[in-house]
Backbone bond lengths (Angstrom), bond angles and torsions (degrees), N, CA, C in turn:
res aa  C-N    CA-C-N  psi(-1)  N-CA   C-N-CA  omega(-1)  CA-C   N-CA-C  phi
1 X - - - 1.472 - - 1.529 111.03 -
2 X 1.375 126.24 -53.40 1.260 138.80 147.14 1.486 113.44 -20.05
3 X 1.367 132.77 -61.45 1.019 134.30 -147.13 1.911 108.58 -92.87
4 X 1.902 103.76 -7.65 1.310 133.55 -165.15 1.502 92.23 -99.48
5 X 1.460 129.22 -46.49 1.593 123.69 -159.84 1.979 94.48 -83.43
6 X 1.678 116.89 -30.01 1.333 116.31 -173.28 1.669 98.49 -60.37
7 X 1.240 129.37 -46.05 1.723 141.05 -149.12 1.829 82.90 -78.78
8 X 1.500 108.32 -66.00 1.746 86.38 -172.80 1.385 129.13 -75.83
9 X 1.376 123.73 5.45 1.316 134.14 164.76 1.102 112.77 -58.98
10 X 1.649 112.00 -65.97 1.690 127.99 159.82 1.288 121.87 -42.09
11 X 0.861 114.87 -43.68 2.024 118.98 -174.07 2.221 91.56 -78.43
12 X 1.392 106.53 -40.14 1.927 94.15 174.12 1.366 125.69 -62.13
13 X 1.418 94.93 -40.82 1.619 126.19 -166.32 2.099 92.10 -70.12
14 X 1.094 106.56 -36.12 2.170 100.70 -172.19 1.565 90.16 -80.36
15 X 1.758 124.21 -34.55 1.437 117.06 -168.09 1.295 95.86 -64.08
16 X 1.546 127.50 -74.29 1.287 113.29 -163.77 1.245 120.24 -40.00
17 X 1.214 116.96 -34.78 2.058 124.22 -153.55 1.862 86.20 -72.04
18 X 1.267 126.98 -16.33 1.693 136.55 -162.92 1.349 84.64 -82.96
19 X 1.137 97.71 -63.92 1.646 109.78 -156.90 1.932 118.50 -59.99
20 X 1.450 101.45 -20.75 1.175 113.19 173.88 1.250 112.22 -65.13
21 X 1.429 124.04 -37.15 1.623 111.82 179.36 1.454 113.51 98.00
22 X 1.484 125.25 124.67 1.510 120.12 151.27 1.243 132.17 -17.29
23 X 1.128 121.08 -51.22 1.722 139.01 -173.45 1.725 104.94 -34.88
24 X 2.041 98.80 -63.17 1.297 87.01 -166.24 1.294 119.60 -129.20
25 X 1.755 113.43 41.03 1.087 161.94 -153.28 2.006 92.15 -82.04
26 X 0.978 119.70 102.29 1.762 107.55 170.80 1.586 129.26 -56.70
27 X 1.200 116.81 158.17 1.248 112.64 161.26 1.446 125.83 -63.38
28 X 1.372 128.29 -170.51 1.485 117.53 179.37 1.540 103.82 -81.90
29 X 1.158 114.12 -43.78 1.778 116.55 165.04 0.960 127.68 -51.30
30 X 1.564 126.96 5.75 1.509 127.99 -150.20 1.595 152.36 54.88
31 X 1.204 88.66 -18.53 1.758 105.86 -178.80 0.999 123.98 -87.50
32 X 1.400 127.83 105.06 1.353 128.66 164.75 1.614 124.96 -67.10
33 X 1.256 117.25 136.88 1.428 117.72 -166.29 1.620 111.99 -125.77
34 X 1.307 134.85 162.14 1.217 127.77 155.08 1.839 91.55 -135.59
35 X 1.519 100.29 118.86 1.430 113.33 155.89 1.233 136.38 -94.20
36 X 1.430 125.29 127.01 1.606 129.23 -168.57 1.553 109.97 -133.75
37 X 1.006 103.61 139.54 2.077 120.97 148.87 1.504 125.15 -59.54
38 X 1.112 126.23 71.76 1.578 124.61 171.89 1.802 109.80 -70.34
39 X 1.309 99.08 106.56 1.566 123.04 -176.85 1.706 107.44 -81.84
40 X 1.429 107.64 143.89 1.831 103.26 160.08 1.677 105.64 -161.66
41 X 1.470 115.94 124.57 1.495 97.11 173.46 1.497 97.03 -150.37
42 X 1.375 107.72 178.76 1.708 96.01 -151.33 1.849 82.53 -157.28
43 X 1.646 117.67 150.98 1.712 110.99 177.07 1.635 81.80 -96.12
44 X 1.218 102.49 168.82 1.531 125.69 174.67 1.108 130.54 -143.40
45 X 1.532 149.70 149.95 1.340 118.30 -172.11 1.753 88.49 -117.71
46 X 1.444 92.72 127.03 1.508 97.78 178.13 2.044 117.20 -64.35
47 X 1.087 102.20 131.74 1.780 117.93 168.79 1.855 121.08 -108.98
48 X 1.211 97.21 29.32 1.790 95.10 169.24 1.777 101.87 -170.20
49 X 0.784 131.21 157.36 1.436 150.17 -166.41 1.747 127.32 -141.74
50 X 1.183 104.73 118.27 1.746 95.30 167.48 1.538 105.59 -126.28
51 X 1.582 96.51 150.58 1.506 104.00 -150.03 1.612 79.48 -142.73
52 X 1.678 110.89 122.81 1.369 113.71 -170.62 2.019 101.97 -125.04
53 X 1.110 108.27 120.45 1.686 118.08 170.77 1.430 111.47 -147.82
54 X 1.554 99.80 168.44 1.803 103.99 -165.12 1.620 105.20 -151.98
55 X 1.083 104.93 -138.45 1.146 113.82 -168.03 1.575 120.16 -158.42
56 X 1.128 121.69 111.86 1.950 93.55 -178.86 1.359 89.45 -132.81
57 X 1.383 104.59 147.34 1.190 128.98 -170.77 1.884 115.92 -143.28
58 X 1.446 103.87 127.67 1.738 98.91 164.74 1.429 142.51 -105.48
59 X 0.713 158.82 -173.56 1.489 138.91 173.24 2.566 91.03 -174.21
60 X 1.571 75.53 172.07 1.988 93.24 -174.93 1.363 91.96 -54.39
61 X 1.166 141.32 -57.45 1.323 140.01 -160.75 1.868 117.15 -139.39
62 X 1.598 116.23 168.69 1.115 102.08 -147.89 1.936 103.21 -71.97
63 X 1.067 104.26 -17.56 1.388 125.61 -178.65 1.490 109.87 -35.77
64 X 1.607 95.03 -66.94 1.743 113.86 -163.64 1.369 101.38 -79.03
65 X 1.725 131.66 -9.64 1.283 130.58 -162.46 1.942 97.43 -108.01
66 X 1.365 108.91 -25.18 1.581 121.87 170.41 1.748 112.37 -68.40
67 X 1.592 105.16 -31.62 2.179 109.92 -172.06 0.923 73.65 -85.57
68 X 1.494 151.29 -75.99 1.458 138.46 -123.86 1.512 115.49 -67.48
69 X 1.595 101.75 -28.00 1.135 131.33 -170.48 1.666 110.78 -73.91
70 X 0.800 103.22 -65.53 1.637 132.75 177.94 1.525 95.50 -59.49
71 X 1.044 147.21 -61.62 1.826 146.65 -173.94 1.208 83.09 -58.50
72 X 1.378 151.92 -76.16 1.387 140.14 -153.19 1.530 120.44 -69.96
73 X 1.198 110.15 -30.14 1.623 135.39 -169.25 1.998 88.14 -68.07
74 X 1.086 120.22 -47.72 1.520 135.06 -164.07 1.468 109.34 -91.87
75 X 1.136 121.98 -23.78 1.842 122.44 150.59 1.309 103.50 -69.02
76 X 1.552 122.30 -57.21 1.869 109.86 -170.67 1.859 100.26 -46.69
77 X 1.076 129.24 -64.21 1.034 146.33 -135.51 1.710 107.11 -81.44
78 X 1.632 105.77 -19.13 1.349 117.68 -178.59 1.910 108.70 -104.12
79 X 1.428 97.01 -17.55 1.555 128.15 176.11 1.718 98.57 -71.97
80 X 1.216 129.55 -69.18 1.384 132.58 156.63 1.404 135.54 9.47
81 X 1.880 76.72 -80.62 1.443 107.47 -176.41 1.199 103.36 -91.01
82 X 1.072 112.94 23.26 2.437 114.38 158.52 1.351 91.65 -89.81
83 X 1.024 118.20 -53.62 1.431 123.49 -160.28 1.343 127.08 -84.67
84 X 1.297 93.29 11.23 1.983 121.28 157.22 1.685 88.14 87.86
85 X 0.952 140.22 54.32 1.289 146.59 150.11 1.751 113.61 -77.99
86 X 1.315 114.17 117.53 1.137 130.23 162.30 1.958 111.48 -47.71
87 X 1.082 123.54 126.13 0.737 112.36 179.49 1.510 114.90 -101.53
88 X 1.276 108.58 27.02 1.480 121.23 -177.62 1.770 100.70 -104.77
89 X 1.374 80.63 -21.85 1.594 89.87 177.15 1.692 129.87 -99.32
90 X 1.409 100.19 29.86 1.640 107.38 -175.51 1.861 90.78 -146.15
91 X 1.633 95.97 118.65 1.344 114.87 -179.26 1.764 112.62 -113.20
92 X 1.136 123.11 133.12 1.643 94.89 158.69 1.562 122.55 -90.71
93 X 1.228 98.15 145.97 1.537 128.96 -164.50 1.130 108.96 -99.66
94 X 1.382 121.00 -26.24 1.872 121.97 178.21 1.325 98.89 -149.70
95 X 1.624 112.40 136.94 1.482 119.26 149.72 1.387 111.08 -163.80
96 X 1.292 102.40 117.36 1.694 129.54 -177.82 1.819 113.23 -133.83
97 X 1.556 99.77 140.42 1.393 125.07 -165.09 2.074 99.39 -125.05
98 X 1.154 105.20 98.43 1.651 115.00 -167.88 1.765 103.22 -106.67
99 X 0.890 138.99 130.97 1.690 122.75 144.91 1.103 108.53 -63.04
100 X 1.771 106.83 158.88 1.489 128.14 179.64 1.967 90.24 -117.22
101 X 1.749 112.03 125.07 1.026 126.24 162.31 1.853 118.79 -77.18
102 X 0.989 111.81 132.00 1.677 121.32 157.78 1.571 102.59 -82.92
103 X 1.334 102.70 112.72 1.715 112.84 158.19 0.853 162.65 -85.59
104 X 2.003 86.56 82.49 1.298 101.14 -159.83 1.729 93.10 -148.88
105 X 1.681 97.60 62.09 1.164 118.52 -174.05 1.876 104.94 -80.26
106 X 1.149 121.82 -143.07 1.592 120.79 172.47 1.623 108.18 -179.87
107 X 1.288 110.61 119.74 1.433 99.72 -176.32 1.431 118.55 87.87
108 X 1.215 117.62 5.31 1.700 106.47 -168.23 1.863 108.54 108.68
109 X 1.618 108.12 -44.26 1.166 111.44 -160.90 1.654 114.21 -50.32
110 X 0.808 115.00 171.96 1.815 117.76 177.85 1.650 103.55 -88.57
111 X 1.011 93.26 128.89 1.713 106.59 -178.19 1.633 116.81 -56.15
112 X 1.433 134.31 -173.18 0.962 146.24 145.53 1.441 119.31 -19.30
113 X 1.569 139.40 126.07 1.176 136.24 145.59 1.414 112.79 -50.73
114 X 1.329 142.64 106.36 1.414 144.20 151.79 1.681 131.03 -89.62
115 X 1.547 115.65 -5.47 1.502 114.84 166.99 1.670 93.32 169.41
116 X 1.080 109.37 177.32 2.038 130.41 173.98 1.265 87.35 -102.60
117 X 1.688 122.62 147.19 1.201 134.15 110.39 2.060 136.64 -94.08
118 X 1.037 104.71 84.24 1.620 121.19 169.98 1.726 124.63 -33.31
119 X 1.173 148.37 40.57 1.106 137.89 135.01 1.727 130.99 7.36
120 X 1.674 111.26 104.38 1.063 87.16 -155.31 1.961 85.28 -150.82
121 X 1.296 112.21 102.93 1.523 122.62 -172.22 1.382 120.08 -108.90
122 X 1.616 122.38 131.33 1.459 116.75 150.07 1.574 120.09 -98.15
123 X 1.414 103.20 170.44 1.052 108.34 170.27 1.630 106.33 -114.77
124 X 1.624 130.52 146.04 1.287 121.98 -166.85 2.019 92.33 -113.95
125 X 0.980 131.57 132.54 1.391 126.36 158.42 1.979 104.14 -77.52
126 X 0.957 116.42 117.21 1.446 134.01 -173.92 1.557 108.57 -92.77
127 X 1.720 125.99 76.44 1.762 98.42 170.18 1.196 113.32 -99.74
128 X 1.226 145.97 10.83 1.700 120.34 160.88 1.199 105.66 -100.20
129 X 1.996 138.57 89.59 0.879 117.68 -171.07 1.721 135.52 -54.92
130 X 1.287 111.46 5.25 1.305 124.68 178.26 1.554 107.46 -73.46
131 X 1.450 122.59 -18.09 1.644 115.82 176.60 1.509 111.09 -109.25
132 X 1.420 109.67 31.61 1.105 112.20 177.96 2.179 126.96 -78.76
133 X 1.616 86.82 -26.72 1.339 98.30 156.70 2.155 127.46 -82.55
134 X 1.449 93.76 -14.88 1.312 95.26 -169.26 1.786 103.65 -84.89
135 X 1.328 100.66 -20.84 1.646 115.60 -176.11 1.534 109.50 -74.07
136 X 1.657 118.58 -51.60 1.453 130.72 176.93 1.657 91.62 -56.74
137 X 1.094 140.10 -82.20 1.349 153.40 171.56 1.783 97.76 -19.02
138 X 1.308 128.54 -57.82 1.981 108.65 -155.43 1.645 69.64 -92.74
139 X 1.142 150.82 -39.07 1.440 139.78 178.40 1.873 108.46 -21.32
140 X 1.302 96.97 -74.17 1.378 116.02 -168.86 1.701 107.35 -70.20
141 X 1.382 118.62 -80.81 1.355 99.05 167.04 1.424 139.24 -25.68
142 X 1.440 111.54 0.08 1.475 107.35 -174.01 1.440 94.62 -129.43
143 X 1.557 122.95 37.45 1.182 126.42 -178.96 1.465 136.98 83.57
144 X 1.369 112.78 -7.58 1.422 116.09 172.08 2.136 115.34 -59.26
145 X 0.662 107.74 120.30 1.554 115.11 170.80 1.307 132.97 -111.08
146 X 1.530 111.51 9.34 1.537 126.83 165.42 1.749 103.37 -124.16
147 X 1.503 97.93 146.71 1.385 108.68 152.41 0.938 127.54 -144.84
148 X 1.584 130.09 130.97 1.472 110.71 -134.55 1.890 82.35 -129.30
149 X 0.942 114.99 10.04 1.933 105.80 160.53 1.621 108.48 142.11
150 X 1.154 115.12 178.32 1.380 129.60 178.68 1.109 115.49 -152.21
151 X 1.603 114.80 116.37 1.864 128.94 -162.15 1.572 96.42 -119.95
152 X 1.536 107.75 135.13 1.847 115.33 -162.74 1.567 55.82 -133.36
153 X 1.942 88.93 138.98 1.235 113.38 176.51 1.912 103.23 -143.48
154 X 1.934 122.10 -179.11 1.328 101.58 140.76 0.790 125.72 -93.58
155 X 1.489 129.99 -162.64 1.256 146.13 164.19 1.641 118.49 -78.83
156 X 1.482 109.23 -70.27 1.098 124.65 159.30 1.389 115.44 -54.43
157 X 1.211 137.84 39.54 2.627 118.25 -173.32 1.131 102.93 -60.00
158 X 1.539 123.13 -45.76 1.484 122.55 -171.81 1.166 109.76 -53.01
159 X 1.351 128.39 -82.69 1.715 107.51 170.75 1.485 124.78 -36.33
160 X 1.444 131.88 -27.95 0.955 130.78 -166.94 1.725 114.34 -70.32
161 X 1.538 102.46 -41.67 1.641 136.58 179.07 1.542 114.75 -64.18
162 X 1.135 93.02 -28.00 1.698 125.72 -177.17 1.900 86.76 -59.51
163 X 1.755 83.86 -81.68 1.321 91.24 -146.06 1.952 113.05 -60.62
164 X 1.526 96.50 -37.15 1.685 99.24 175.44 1.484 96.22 -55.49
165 X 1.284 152.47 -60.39 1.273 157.62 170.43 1.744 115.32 -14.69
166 X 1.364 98.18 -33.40 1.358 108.75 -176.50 1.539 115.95 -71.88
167 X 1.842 86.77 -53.10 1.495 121.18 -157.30 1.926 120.12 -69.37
168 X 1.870 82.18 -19.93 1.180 99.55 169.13 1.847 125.62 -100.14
169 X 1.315 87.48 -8.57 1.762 85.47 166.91 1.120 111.30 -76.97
170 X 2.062 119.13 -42.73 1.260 105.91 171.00 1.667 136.27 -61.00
171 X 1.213 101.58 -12.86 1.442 102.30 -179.90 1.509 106.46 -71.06
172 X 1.672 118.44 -52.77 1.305 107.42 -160.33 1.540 102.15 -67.70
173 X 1.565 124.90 -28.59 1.111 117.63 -166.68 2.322 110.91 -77.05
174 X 1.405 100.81 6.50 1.064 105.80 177.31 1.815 104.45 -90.25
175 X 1.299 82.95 -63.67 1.809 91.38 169.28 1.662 114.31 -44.29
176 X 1.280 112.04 -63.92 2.001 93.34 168.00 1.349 123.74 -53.27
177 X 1.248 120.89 -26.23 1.521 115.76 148.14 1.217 151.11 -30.03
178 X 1.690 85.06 -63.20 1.414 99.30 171.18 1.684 115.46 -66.39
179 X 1.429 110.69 -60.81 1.240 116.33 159.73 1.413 115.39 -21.83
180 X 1.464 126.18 -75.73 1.146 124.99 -168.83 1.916 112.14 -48.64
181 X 0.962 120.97 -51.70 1.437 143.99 -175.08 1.728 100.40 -50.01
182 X 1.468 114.18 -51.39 1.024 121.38 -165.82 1.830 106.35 -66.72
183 X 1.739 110.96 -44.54 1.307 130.11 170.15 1.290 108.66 -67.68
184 X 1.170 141.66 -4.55 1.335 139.08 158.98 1.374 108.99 90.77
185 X 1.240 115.18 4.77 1.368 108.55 176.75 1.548 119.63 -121.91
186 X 1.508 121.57 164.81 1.119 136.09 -171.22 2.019 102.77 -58.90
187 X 1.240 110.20 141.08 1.411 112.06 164.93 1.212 115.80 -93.47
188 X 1.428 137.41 137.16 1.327 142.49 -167.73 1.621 114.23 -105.51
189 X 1.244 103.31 -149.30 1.999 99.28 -173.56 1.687 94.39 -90.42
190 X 1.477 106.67 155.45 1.204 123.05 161.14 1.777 113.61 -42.37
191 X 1.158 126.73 112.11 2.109 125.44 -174.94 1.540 85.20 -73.10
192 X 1.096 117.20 -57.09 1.755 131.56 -137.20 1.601 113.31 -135.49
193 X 1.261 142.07 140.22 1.195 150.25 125.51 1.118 131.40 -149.00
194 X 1.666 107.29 144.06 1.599 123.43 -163.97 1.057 90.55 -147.72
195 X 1.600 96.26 157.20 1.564 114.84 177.23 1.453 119.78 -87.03
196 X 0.915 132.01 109.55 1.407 120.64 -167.02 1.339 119.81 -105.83
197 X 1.520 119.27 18.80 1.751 114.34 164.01 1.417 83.55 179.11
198 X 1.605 114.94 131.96 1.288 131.81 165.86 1.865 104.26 -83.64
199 X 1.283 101.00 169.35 1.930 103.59 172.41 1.106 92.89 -117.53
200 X 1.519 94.06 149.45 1.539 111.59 -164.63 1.925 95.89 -132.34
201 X 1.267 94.70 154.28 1.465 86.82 179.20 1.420 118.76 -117.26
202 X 1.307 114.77 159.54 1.371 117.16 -151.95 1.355 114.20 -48.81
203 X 1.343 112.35 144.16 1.608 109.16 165.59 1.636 102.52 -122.14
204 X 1.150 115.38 124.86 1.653 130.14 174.75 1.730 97.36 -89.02
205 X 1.971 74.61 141.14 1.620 97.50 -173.04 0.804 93.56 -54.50
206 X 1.591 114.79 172.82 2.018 140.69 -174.68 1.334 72.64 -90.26
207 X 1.765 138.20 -86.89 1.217 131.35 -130.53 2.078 100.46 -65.92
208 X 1.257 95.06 76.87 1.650 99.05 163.16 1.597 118.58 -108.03
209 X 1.363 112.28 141.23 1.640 115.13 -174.42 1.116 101.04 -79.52
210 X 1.223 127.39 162.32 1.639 134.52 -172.15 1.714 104.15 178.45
211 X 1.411 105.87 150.26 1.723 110.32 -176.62 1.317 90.35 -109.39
212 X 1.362 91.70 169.64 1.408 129.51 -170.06 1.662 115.00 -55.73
213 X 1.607 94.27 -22.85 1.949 110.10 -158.87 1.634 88.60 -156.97
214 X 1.082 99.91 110.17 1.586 106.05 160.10 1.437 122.61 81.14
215 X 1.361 105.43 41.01 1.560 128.39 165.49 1.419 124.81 -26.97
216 X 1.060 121.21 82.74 2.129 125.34 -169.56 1.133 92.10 -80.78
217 X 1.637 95.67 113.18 1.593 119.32 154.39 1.491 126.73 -128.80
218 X 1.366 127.28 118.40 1.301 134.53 -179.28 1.709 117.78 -94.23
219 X 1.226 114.82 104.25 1.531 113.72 178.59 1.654 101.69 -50.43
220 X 1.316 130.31 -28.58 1.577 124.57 -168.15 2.117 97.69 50.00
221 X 1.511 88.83 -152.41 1.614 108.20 164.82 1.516 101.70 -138.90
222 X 1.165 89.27 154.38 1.495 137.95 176.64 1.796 125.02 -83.97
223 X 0.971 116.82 118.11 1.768 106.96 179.71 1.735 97.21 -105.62
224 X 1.288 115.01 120.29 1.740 128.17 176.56 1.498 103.82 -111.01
225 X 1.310 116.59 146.03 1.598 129.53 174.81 1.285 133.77 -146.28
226 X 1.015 117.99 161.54 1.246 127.66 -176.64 1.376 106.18 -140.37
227 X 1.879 92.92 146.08 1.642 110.61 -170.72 1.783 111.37 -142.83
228 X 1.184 114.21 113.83 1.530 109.89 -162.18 2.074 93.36 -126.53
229 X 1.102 102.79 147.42 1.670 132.55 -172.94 1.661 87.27 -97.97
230 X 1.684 96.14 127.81 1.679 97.72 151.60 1.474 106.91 -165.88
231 X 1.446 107.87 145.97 1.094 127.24 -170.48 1.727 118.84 -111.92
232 X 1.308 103.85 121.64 1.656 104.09 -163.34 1.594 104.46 -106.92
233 X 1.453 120.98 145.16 1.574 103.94 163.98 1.542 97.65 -95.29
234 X 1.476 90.01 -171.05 1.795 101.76 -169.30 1.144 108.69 -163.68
């Protein structure tokens, strides 16, 4: 009789576990979870600028391709600072010394040494964005022949990162809410959260047109975001 009440306990006990359904069926660990994306992004009008150009130059050997380099590198940089540039505020950002092969290698091999080309870039930190055309402009007139882009940023991001940071925990934790509410069940503590994409602010292509005298540039605004992962039990 004993051995009759164990068999239909078991055969009730597999019906119900059927009858419960996928939905709210556990993992093998036990924990039920609802995972979400808490989103936040905001336009901004950028207040600081970096504006990056250089110079490359070649010459017979690395010598004559390093002076040529260096005389021009020291007009940009004196060109700048006419134009009330901090000179605390102009870093270089690139400098590379390459040979140029003649091809007339054999087999694969690398050809002839025939001269250096020298690569040789600053970067300018830009804060009154109003001299942002006058800077591209004494840049070039003073010999620069690369421009390798222009990044409008804020001043303040850290507070800014802060606060989307916030704005986006509350979102996802609204969305597991909702979710949860909708599944009929209680939402539990946050398991997990990570940030899963910082906002970055625009960087404008290098290949930009610009005149000789009076370079039109508009900071506009910017849209920056933030995207954070979180995992709720329930």
């Amino acid at each position: 009789m004993l051995k009759r009440s164990l068999v239909v306990f078991t055969v009730l006990s597999l019906l119900a576990a059927c009858l419960a359904g996928p939905a709210l069926a556990a993992p093998a660990d036990g924990a039920r979870t609802i995972t979400v994306t808490g989103h936040a992004e905001a336009a901004v009008t950028p207040d600081i600028a970096f504006v990056t150009a250089g110079i490359v130059t070649t010459g017979a050997d690395a010598e004559s391709a390093r002076a040529d380099n260096d005389r021009t590198m020291r007009r940009i940089i004196d060109a700048l600072a006419a134009q009330g540039t901090d000179k605390g505020n102009i870093a270089t950002s690139q400098f590379s010394l390459q040979p140029i092969y003649r091809n007339d290698g054999k087999d694969g091999a690398p050809g002839t040494i025939s001269g250096y080309r020298l690569q040789n870039s600053v970067t300018v930190k830009v804060e009154d964005l109003a001299k942002i055309g006058p800077v591209i402009d004494a840049a070039f007139a003073a010999g620069a022949n690369q421009f390798q882009g222009l990044r409008f940023a804020v001043r303040d991001d850290d507070r800014l990162h802060d606060e989307l940071l916030r704005k986006a925990v509350l979102d996802g934790r609204h969305k597991a809410s909702v979710m949860a509410d909708a599944l009929g069940v209680a939402l539990g503590q946050p398991l997990s959260v990570s940030e899963g994409g910082r906002y970055m602010p625009v960087q404008f292509d290098a290949v930009r047109s610009y005149k000789a005298a009076g370079t039109p540039i508009e900071a506009g605004t910017m849209t920056v975001s933030v995207d954070v992962n979180l995992v709720f039990g329930m």
